[in-house]
Structure formats: structure tokens, C-alpha cells
C-alpha positions in Angstrom: 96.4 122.8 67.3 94.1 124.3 69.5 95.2 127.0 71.8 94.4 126.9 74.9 94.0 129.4 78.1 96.3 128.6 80.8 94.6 128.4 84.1 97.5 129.5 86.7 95.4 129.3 90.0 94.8 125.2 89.4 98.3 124.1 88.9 99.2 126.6 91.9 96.9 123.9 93.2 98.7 121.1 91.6 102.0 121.9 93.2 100.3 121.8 96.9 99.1 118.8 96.0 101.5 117.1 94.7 103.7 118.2 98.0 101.4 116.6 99.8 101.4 113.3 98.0 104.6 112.7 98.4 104.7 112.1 102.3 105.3 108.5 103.6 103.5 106.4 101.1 105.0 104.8 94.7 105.0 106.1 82.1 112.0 105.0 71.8 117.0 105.4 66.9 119.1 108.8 68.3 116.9 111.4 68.9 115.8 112.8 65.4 113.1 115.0 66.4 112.4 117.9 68.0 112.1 118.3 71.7 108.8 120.3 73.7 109.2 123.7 73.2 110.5 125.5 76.5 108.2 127.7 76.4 104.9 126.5 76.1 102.8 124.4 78.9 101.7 121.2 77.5 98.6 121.3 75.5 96.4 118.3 74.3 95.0 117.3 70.6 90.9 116.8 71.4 89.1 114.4 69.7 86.1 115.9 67.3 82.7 116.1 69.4 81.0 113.2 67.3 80.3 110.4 68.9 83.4 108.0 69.1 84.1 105.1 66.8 83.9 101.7 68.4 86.9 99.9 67.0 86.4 96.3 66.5 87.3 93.5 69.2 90.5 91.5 67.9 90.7 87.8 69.1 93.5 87.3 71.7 96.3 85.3 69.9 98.9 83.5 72.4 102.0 85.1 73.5 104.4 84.3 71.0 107.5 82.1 73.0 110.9 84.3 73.9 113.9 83.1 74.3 115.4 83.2 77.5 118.0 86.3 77.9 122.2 85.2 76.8 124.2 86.9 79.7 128.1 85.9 78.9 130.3 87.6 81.2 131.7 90.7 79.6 135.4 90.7 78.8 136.0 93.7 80.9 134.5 92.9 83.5 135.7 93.4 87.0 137.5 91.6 89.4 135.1 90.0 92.2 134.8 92.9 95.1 136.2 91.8 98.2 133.7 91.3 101.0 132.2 94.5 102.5 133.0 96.4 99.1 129.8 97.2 97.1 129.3 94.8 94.4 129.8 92.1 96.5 127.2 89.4 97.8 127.0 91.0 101.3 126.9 94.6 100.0 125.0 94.6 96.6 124.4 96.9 94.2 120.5 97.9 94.8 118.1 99.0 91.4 115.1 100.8 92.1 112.1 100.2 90.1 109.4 102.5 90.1 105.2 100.8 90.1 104.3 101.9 86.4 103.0 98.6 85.5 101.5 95.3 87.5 103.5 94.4 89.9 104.2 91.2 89.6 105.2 91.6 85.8 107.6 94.0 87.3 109.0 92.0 90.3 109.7 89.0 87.4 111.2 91.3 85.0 113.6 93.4 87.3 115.2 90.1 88.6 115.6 88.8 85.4 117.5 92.0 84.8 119.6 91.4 87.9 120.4 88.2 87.6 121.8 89.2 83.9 123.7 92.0 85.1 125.0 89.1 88.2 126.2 87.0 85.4 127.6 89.6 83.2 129.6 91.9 85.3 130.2 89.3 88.2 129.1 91.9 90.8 125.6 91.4 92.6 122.8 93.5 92.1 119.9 93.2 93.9 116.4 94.8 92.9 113.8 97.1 95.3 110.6 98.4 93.5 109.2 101.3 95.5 105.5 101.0 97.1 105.2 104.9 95.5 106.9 106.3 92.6 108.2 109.0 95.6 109.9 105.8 97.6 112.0 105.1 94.5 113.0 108.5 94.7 113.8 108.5 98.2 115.6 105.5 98.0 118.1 106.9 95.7 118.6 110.2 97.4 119.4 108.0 100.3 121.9 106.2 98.5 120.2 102.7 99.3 120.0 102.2 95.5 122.9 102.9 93.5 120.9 102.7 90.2 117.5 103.6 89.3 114.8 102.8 86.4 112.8 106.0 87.4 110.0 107.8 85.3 110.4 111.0 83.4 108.9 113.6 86.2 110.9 111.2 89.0 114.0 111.5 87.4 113.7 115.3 87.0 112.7 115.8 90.7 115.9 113.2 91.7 118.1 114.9 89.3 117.5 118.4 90.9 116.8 117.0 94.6 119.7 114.6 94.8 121.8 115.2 92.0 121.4 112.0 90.1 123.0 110.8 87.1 120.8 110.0 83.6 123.1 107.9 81.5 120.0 105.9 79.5 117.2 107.0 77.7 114.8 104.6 77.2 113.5 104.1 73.3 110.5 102.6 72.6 108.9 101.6 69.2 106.3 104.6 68.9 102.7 103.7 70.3 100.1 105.9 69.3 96.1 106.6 68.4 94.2 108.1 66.0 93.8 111.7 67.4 98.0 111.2 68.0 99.2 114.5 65.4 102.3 111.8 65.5 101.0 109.0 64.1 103.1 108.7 61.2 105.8 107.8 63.9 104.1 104.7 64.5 106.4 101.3 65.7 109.7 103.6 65.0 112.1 104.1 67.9 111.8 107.4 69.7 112.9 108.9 72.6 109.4 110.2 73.6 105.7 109.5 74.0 102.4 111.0 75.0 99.7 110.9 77.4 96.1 110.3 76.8 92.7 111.0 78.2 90.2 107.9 78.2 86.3 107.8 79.1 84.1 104.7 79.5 81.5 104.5 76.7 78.5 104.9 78.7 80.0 108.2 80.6 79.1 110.7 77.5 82.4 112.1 77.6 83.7 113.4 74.2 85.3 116.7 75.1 87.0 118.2 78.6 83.8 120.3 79.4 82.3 116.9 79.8 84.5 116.1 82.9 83.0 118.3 85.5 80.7 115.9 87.6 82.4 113.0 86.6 85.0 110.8 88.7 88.8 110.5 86.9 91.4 108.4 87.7 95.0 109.4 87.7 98.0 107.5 88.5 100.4 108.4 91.1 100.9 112.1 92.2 104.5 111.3 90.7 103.3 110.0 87.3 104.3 112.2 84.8 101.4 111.1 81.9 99.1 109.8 84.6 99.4 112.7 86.6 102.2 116.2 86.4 101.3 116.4 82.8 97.6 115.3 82.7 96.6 118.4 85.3 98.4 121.1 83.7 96.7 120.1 80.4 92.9 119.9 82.6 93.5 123.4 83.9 95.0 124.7 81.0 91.5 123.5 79.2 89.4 125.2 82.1 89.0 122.2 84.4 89.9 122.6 88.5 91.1 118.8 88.8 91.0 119.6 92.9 87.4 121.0 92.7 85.3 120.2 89.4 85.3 116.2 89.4 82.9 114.6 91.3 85.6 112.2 93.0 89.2 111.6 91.9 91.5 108.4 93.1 95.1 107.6 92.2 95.0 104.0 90.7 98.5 103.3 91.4 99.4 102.2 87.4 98.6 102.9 83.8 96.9 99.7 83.4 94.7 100.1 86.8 93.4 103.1 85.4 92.5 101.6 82.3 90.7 98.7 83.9 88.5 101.0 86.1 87.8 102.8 83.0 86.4 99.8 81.8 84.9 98.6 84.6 82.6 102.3 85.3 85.0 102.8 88.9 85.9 105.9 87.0 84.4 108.0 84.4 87.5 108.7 82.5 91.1 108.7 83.3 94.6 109.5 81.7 97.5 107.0 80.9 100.2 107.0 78.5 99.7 106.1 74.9 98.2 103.3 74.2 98.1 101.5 77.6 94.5 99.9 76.4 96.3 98.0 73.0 99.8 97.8 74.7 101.4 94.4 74.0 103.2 94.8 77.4 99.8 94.9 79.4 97.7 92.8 77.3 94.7 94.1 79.2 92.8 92.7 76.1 93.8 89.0 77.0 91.6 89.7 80.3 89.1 91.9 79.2 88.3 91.4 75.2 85.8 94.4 74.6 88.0 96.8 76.3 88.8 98.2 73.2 84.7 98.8 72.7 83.9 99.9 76.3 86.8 102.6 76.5 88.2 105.2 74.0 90.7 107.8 73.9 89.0 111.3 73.9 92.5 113.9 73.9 96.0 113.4 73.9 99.0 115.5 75.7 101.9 117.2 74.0 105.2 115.3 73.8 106.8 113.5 76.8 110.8 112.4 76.7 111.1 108.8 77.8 112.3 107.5 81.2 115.2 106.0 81.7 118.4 104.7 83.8 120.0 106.3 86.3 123.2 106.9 88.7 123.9 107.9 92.0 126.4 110.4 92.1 128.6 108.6 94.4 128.0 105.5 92.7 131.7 104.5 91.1 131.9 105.7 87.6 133.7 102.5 86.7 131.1 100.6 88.3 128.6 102.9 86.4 130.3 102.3 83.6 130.4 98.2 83.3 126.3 98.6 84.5 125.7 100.8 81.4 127.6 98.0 79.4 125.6 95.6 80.7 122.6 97.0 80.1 123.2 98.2 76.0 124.6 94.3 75.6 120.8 93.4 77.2 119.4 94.9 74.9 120.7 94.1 72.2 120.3 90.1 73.0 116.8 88.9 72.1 116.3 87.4 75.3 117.3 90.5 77.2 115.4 92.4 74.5 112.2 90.4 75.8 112.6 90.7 79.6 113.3 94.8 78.7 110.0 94.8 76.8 108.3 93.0 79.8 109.4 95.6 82.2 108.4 98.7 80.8 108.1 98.4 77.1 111.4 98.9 76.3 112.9 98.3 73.0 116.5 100.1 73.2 118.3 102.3 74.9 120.2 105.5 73.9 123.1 106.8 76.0 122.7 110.5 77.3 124.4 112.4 79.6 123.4 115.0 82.7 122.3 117.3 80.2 120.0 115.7 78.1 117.9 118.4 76.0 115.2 117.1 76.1 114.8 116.6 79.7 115.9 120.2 80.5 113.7 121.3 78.0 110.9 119.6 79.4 111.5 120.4 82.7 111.8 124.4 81.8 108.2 123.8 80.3 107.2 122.4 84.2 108.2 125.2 85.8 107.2 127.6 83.2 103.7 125.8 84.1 104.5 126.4 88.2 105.2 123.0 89.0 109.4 122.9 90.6 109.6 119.1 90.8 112.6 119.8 93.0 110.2 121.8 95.7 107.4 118.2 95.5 110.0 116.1 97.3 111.1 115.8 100.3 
């Protein structure tokens, strides 16, 4: 792969930024394969300067039917809380959801995961999905939510801001492209992705020199692919995201990037692998030449998955029957279907504080300058 310079003024730049952003104001089998290297910034595979392939426009087929999710109560489960104690109608247990995907996919979802986790444990949960991946944050540090479904960067700033827990790892069946070096990974369960860089067809843009001038979507200042990651790798390829695009806007989700992609709002863009052919978005089912009008141009280096997290005053026991709830979930083809909805989950692994691959990754941030501690709050 292609080495490149590392730019350290820009993500000086990226860390201002970032701390800026996140004022009042919201990214798959055990791990098998090797985590980023500590010591490295992320770097991205570039497509070849010819002119992209336009891949073929597939017919939308109907969404296949799911069955609804089987939530028996667990055999362990715990005795009703008393009023006042948390778990109990008046006092519930709150998950925060962070805005990775369209919302109202992910308000149905969530409280379809609730209302299992209602029926299973016989506690009440309640859900809150944050208006900024930051709010999610915030609302844990706070201890208004007890549990959170936060994304990679989010749950390394919470972890060293707050303290929180990681006790899932989400797995997901391996989505990738063509310039993707892992591509022989694809539809197995991992415990990372990638990000990718997308340009609309009639922008010109086949390598990062071909950015300057142009507008670009990101994500949220808090989206690790659509964001942390995607800015290291621009600077790191001699582009000032702050200063060398011609207008920059944070579309709020992976798929809202995409879509102004397509629709010429935006030049080009980053997301995580492959938000334009993702089942879970079916952006295809609303627009059916995406696939024509936008292409992937570079990818990013590895990414570890988001997850599930704790508190750390949350009661382990309680923590404990939550993660039990959650595995059972996912292993039921209902709850399997509703997990998939969410955020394209397939699985989950169970990790604890110290996951590798999340202290490895975050030793390759701050390597890069970028503290996700010092961007909150």
C-alpha cells in the first residue's frame, strides 16, 4: 500500500475542530484477525486514475418477510424492582442510541429492542437516541442512560471521559468493495470495517488531488468513518479538510451523505463500507441508479466495530442479565432481524474494558494528535 506523508498541522486542525463540534448540538466469529497497527495513522487504498466502472443497476426485489423477535423471559431473571429502584416502570433503565442511520429506522428498531429486553428480564428499559453522536455521549457521562449503543470514536472518548464499560462488540457480516485489500473477507463475521471515499460521477473525482475545489460531505464531527478517521487519512494525503474544499457540511448519517452524493449537494463524501449497496439502508429501493451516479474512489485502513456499553455505576448484575438479554437476541431470528435493522448487526462478541483492538486503535488516534478524551466536554 501506498505510503503516505503525514500532514501534522491539519489534524492539529482536526482536533480544534472537532472540540468545537461538540458544544450543545448527534458507523462482525471471535476476533481472528489482526488489529491496526499502534503505530501507524490510518492510511487509505486509492482507486487506479482510470476512469471508474459504472456497475450495473440491479432491480429492487421486496424485502424478504422477518419474523417477529421470540423474547421468553430468561430463567434467571430478576425479581420485579420495587418502585423507585432502577429497573422499575417509574425509574427505567435508559439506552442511548447514537444517529448513524435514518431515524426513524432507528427509533422502530431500538424499541423493538426494549421492549424485548422488557419481556425478557422483566425490568423496563426505555430508549433515548441522541440529536448528536456527542448527546449520546453526554447522556451517559451523566448517568441518564445506564446503557449505550455508541459508535467506535464515541465509545473511546466515553470510555476515557467517563469511564464506561465495553462489554459487546458488535460483528457484522463483512461488507466491502472492489478497491477493499479485504475483500476476500466478504459476508464473514468480523469485528471491524472500513471507511470509504465516494464522488458523484459528473464531479471528475478519481484521486484525492481531485478534492481541492470541490464541496465534501462528512458525517458528524463524532463519526469515526464519516468523520475522525476520514480527515486524518485527507491530511495525511495532502488535503487541508478546514481550508482546501470549496464548502464542507456534516450530513448527519452515512446514508445522508450518500444521497447528497447522488443528488450533486456534494461533490464527494466519506461513509463506511458499502453504505450505497447496504441491505440495512436500501438507498437503492429509493434511488435505482445510485449505484451508476456514485462510486467509491479510496478506502480507509481498518476500523474495530461499535458496540454495547455500561455505565460504571450501572449494577453489574443488572449489566449482567442486559448482556444476556442481548446475546439471546441475537441469536433468535426475530431479534436477529430487528439487530440488523438497527445498525447492521449480525452478532455480538463479548469483550471486556480492555479490548485490543480498541486500545490499539485509539493509540493510532492519538499517535495521529487527535485525544478523543480532550473533544468532549
Amino acid at each position: 500500500m501506498k505510503r503516505y506523508m503525514y500532514v501534522s498541522f491539519v489534524v492539529l486542525a482536526l482536533a480544534s475542530m472537532v472540540l468545537a463540534a461538540c458544544g450543545p448540538a448527534a458507523t462482525p466469529a471471535p476476533v481472528a484477525t489482526q488489529a491496526p497497527v499502534a503505530t501507524q495513522a490510518p492510511v487509505a487504498t486509492q482507486a487506479p486514475t482510470t476512469a471508474p466502472t459504472v456497475a450495473p443497476t440491479a432491480a429492487p426485489t421486496a424485502a424478504p418477510t422477518v419474523p417477529a423477535p421470540n423474547c421468553p423471559k430468561l430463567s434467571d431473571a430478576p425479581a420485579a424492582p420495587a418502585a423507585g429502584q432502577l429497573g422499575a416502570p417509574d425509574n427505567p433503565i435508559t439506552i442511548a442510541f447514537v444517529p448513524s442511520g435514518e431515524s426513524g429506522t432507528i427509533a422502530k428498531a431500538s424499541s423493538a429492542i426494549a421492549d424485548c429486553l422488557n419481556q425478557m428480564t422483566g425490568l423496563t428499559y426505555t430508549i433515548q437516541t441522541g440529536t448528536s453522536y456527542a448527546a449520546a455521549i453526554v447522556a451517559m457521562g451523566a448517568g441518564k442512560a445506564q446503557v449505550g449503543f455508541l459508535n467506535t470514536f464515541s465509545i473511546l472518548a466515553a470510555q476515557a471521559k467517563f469511564g464506561i464499560i465495553p462489554a459487546l462488540i458488535n460483528l457484522r457480516k463483512y461488507s466491502t468493495n472492489d478497491l477493499d485489500p479485504d475483500k476476500g473477507l466478504s459476508g464473514q463475521l468480523e469485528p471491524f470495517y472500513r471507511g470509504q471515499f465516494i464522488a458523484n460521477q459528473a464531479s471528475g473525482i478519481k484521486t484525492f488531488a481531485d478534492l481541492k475545489g470541490k464541496t465534501f460531505c462528512f458525517v458528524d464531527p463524532l463519526s469515526t468513518s464519516g468523520y475522525i478517521v476520514p480527515r486524518i487519512v485527507l491530511a495525511a494525503n495532502g488535503i487541508n479538510p478546514d481550508s482546501d474544499f470549496k464548502a464542507t457540511q456534516n450530513a448527519g448519517s452515512h446514508p445522508n451523505v450518500a444521497i447528497a452524493v447522488y443528488k450533486g449537494d456534494c461533490d464527494a463524501g466519506v461513509t463506511y463500507i458499502n453504505v450505497i449497496t447496504d441491505p440495512s439502508t436500501n438507498l437503492a429501493a429509493t434511488y435505482p441508479d445510485i449505484t451508476q451516479k456514485v462510486y467509491v474512489f479510496a478506502d480507509t485502513d481498518r476500523i474495530p466495530n461499535d458496540g454495547v456499553q455500561y455505565i460504571k455505576t450501572f449494577d453489574p448484575k443488572l449489566q449482567a442479565i442486559t448482556t444476556e438479554a442481548l446475546m439471546a437476541m441475537a441469536g433468535d431470528p426475530g431479534g436477529k432481524a430487528v439487530l440488523a435493522k438497527l445498525y447492521a448487526i449480525n452478532s455480538f462478541q463479548k469483550i471486556d474494558p480492555s479490548f485490543t483492538m480498541y486500545a490499539d486503535f485509539s493509540a493510532v488516534l492519538k499517535k495521529a494528535g487527535v485525544d478523543p478524551a480532550s473533544l468532549i466536554k
